[in-house]
N, C-alpha and C positions, 0 to 999 in steps of 0.2 A: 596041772600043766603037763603037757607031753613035753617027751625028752628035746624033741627038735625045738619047740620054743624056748625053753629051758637052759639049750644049749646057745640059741641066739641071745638071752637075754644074758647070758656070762660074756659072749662074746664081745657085748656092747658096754659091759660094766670093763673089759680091760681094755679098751679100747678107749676110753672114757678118761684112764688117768694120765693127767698133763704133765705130771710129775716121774712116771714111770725111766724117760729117758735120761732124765735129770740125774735120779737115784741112782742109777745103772752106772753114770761116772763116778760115781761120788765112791759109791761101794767099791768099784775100780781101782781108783784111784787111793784110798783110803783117808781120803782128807776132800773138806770143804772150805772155801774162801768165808773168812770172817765176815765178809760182806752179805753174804748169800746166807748164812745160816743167820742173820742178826735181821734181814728181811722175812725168811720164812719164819724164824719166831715171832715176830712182829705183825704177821698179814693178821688181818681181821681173820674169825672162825665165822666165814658168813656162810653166804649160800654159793660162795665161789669155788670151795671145798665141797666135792662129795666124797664119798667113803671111799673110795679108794686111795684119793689124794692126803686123806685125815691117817689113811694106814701107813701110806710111808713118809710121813709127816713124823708119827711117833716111831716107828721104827729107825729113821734118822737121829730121832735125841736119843733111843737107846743106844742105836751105838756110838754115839759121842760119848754118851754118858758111860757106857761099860769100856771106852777105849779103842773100838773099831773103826772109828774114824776122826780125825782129829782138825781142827779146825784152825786154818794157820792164814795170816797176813799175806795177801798180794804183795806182790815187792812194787 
């Protein structure tokens, strides 16, 4: 594969995760709604997920789980 295909096909895999903008608050922010992480644990592992969604999928429970982000009740 030449580099320009190469380059398109990255460009199409970040392009691709639905989740990216999502993340981007959350990280921000340092917390997610109970609601929202009790969904995305919850989705099926189908084919609605591709890998990029699946990356920050798990890097979400990392940092929940190591304390960088903490998951608190809507008022």
């Amino acid at each position: 594969m030449n580099p320009m295909e190469e380059a398109e096909r990255e460009k199409a895999n970040v392009s691709s995760c639905h989740l990216a903008p999502i993340f981007a608050d959350i990280m921000r922010q340092g917390q997610i709604a109970f609601a929202d992480w009790h969904e995305l644990m919850t989705a099926p592992w189908d084919s609605s997920f591709n890998s990029c969604d699946e990356d920050i999928i798990t890097r979400l429970i990392y940092g929940v789980h190591r304390g960088l982000v903490k998951v608190v009740e809507e008022p």
